[in-house]
Each structure stands twice: as structure tokens, then as C-alpha cells.
C-alpha positions as CSV (number, residue, x, y, z in Angstrom):
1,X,133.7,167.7,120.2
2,X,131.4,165.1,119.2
3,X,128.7,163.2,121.3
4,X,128.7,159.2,121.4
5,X,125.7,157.6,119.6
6,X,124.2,155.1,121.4
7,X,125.7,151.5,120.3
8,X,123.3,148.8,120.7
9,X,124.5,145.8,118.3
10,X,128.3,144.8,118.4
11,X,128.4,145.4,115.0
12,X,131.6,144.6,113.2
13,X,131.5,145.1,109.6
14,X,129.8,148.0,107.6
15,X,129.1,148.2,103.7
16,X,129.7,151.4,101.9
17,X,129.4,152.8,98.4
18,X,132.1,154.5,97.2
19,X,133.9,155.0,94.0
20,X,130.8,152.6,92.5
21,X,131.8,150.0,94.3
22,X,130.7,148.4,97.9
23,X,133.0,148.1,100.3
24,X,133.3,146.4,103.8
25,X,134.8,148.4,106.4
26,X,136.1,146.4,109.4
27,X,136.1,147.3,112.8
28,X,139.9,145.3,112.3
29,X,140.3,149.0,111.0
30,X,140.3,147.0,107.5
31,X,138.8,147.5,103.7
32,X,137.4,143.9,102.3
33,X,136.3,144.9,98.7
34,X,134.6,141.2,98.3
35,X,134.3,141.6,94.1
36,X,137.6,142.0,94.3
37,X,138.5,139.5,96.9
38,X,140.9,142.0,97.8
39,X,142.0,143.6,101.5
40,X,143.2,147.3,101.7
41,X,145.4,148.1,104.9
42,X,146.9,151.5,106.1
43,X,150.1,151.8,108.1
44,X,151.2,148.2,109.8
45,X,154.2,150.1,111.0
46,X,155.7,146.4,111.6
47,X,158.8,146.7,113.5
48,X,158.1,149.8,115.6
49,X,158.6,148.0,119.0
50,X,162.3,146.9,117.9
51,X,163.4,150.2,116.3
52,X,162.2,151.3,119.9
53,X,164.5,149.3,121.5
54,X,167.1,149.5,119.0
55,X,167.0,153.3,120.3
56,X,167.3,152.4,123.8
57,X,164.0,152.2,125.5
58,X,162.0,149.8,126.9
59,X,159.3,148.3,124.6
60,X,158.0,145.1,124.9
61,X,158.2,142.8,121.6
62,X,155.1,140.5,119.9
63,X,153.1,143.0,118.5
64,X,154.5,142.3,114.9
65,X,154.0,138.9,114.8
66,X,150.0,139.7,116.4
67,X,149.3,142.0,113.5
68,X,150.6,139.1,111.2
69,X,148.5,137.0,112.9
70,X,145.5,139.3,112.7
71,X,146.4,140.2,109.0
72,X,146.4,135.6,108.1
73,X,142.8,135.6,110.0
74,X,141.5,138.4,107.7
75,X,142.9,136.4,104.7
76,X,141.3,133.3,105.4
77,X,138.1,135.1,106.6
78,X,137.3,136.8,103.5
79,X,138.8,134.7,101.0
80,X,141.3,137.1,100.2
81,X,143.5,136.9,97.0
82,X,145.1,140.0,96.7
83,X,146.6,141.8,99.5
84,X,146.8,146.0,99.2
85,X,149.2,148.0,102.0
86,X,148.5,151.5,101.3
87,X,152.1,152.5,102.7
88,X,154.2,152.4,105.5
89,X,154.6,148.2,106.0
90,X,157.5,149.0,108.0
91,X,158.6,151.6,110.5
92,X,162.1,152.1,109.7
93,X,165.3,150.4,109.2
94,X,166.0,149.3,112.8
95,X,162.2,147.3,112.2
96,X,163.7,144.9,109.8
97,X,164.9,142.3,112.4
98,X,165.6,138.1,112.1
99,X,162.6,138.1,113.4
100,X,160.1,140.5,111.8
101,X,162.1,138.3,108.9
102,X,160.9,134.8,110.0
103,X,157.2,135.9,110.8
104,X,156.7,137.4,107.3
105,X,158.4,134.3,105.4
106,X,156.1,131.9,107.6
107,X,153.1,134.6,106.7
108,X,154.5,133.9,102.8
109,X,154.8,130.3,102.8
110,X,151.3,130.0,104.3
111,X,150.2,132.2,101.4
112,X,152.0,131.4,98.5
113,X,149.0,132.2,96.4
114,X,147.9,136.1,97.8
115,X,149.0,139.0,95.7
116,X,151.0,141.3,97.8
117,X,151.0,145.3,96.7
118,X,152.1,147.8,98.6
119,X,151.8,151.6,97.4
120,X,155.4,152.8,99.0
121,X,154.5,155.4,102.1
122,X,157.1,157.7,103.5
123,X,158.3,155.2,106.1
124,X,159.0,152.6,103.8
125,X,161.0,155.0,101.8
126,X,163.1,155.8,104.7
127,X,163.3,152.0,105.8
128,X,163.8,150.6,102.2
129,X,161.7,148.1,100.4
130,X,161.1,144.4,101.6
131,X,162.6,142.2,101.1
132,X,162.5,139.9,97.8
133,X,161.7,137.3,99.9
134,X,158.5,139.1,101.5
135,X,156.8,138.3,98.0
136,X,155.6,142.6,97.7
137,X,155.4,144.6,94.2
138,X,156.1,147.7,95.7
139,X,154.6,150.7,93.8
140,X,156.0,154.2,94.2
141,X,152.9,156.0,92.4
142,X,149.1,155.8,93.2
143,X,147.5,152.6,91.9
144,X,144.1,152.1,89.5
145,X,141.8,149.6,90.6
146,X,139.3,150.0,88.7
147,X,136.8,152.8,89.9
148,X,139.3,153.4,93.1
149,X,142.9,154.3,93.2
150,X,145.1,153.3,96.1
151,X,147.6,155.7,97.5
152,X,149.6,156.4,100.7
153,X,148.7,159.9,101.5
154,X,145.1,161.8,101.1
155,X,144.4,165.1,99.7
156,X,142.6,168.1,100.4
157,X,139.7,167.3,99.4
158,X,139.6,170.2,96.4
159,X,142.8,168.7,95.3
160,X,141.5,164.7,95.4
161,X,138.4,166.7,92.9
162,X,140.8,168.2,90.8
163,X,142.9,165.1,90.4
164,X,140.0,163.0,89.4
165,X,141.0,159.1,88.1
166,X,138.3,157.5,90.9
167,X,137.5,157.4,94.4
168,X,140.8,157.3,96.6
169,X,141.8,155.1,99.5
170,X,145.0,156.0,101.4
171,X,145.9,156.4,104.8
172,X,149.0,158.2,106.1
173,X,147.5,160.5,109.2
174,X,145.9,157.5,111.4
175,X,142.6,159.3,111.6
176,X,140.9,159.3,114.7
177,X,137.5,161.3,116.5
178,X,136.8,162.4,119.9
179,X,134.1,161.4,121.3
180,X,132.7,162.8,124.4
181,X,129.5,162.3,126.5
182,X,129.2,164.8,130.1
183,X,131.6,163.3,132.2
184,X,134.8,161.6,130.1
185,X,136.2,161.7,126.4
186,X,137.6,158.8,124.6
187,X,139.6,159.3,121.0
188,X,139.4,156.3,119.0
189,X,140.3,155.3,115.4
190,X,138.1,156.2,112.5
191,X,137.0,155.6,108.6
192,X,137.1,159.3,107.3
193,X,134.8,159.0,104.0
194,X,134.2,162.4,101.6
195,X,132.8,162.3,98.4
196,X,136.3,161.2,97.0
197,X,138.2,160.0,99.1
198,X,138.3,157.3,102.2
199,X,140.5,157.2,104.4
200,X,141.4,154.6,106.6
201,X,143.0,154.0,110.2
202,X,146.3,152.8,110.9
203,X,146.3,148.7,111.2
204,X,149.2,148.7,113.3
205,X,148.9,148.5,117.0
206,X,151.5,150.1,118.2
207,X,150.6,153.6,116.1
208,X,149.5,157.3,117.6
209,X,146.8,159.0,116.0
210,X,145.5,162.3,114.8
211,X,142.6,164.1,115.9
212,X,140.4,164.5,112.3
213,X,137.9,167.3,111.5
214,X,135.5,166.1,109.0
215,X,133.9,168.9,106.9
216,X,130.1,168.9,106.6
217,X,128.9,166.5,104.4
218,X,131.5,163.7,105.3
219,X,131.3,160.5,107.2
220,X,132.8,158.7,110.2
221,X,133.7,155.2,110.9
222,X,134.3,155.2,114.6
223,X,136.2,151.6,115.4
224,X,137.0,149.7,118.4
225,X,138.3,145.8,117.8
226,X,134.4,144.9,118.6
227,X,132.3,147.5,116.9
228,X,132.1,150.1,114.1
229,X,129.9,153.0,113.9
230,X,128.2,155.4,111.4
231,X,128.8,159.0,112.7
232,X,127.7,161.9,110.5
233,X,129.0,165.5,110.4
234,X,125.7,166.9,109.0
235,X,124.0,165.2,112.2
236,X,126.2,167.0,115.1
């Protein structure tokens, strides 16, 4: 259980150092890292609503084409030339419909120019890889970056010290924190930062989340699409 901090600036961006590098962490539940005009996302899960309804219940369609959207305004916000999915693009098979299809090739032809990676999660290995047309390399290993490596899932954080190779971004879990004041709780998404690794919230909205317990010595990112704030273990 952790208490709310007060929240007295709509706040929307913090910068972080990690890995040697500063980072930007969005309360878009995004990574800008501006020296290398490059945006990290976590689990878009595009196509979840219509592998829903390909299963026979009742979910209502859009939200692919509004993370699109939100992913385009990010891009043109921060000057972005290279794009960076750290896994899970797309939910599953039944996800990859005409049009999921259309969206991304208008989202590509508006873009010709961005550098799409994505580091392959476990649901894009069940779905299979996008198509040609989507204009991803798709990478089945962690990727170097410089001082930070991108990957899909993190690792206990004795095994992300033992591995070494730089500071690690992944996703994978859709971290999330409860807060809680006397009378009500809320759970909302989160930046989970250790000394090596980061790890970021799922950018997809239609995605559950899981309950994180960060160890002493780690930091928070508590989101909402308005604000992000600082919450530290060592502080509770």
C-alpha cells in the first residue's frame, strides 16, 4: 500500500538518467530519448478489441486506430526518427484485420521516413510478424543502443546485474502501483526504474495490469494521461 503524494503541477514529462543517458518519460506511458530522436513503446496490443469479437463477445472497435493516432502525435511532437516497440505490437492473430491493415499503411505512408523496430514479444510470436507492408525490422533478441539495450521482457533484477551490456528497457508485465489515501484506492500505470533496468507501462488502451512491488532503492513513475509522478520506495 502506498500513499498518494500530493500533485500540484499537471506535470507531463519527466527526465531521467539512466544507462548515461537522459531520458523523457511521458505521462503517454512513453520513452522520448531526444539524442536519439528516438520513441520507446511497450505493448500496443493493437487488435485486442477484434480478436475479442472474433471470440464472440461484445467489444467495441476504434481503439487501434486512437493509439495510432496517439502514437503519429508523439512522432510529430518530438521529432521522432526512429520508432522502438519493445514487443507485443499485436495481440494475436484474430488482431490482424483489413482494418488494423489500412490504419497502419496510412500511419506508414504518413511516415515514410521513421525507422520502425520492434524487439518480437511473446504475443507477436504467437500472432506472427507484420506485415512487410507495416515497414517493421523485427528483432527476435535484445537490441544495443548504445548505453541501453531494448528488450521485451525484464529480469530479476540480480539477473539484469549479471547480464550486464547497459541499462535495459523492456516491458512485458504492464506495471502498475496502488495508491491509496483513507477512504479509496486507485491502481494506475507506472515507470518501474532499478539501477538497471526501466520498465515501462503498456501503451495500449485496452491492456490489464499488474500490481508491481518495487524493492528499496527503486523508483516509480505513477501515470495518468495528464500527469506523471516521482514516487520513491526508500520514501514510504
Amino acid at each position: 500500500m502506498i500513499s498518494a503524494p500530493r500533485a500540484d503541477k499537471n506535470v507531463n514529462a519527466i527526465e531521467i538518467e539512466f544507462g548515461g543517458e537522459t531520458l523523457t518519460l511521458l505521462a503517454d506511458k512513453a520513452v522520448v530519448w531526444a539524442r536519439e530522436k528516438t520513441l520507446f513503446l511497450a505493448d500496443v496490443h493493437l487488435g485486442k478489441a477484434a480478436s475479442f469479437r472474433a471470440a464472440g463477445l461484445a467489444v467495441p472497435s476504434g481503439h487501434s486506430r486512437a493509439d495510432i493516432a496517439r502514437i503519429a502525435a508523439l512522432i510529430e511532437r518530438h521529432r521522432i526518427e526512429r520508432l522502438v516497440v519493445l514487443g507485443d505490437l499485436v495481440h494475436n492473430r484474430a488482431s490482424y484485420t483489413p482494418q488494423l491493415d489500412a490504419a497502419i499503411s496510412e500511419f506508414a505512408a504518413n511516415h515514410r521516413a521513421l525507422e520502425r523496430l520492434l524487439v518480437l514479444g511473446n504475443h507477436d510470436l504467437h500472432a506472427g510478424t507484420p506485415p512487410v507492408s507495416w515497414g517493421f525490422t523485427c528483432i527476435a533478441e535484445d537490441l544495443a543502443l548504445a548505453g541501453l539495450v531494448a528488450a521485451h521482457e525484464p529480469l530479476a533484477a540480480s539477473d539484469a546485474a549479471a547480464v550486464g551490456g547497459g541499462a535495459r528497457l523492456c516491458g512485458h508485465i504492464h506495471p502498475s502501483i496502488l495508491l491509496r489515501t483513507a477512504k479509496e484506492s486507485i491502481n494506475l500505470p507506472c515507470f518501474w526504474q532499478s539501477s538497471v533496468q526501466l520498465v515501462i507501462p503498456s501503451f495500449g488502451s485496452l491492456t490489464g495490469r499488474y500490481t508491481v512491488s518495487p524493492a528499496v532503492g527503486d523508483v516509480t513513475y505513477v501515470v495518468t494521461r495528464q500527469q506523471i509522478f516521482r514516487i520513491s520506495k526508500a520514501t514510504l
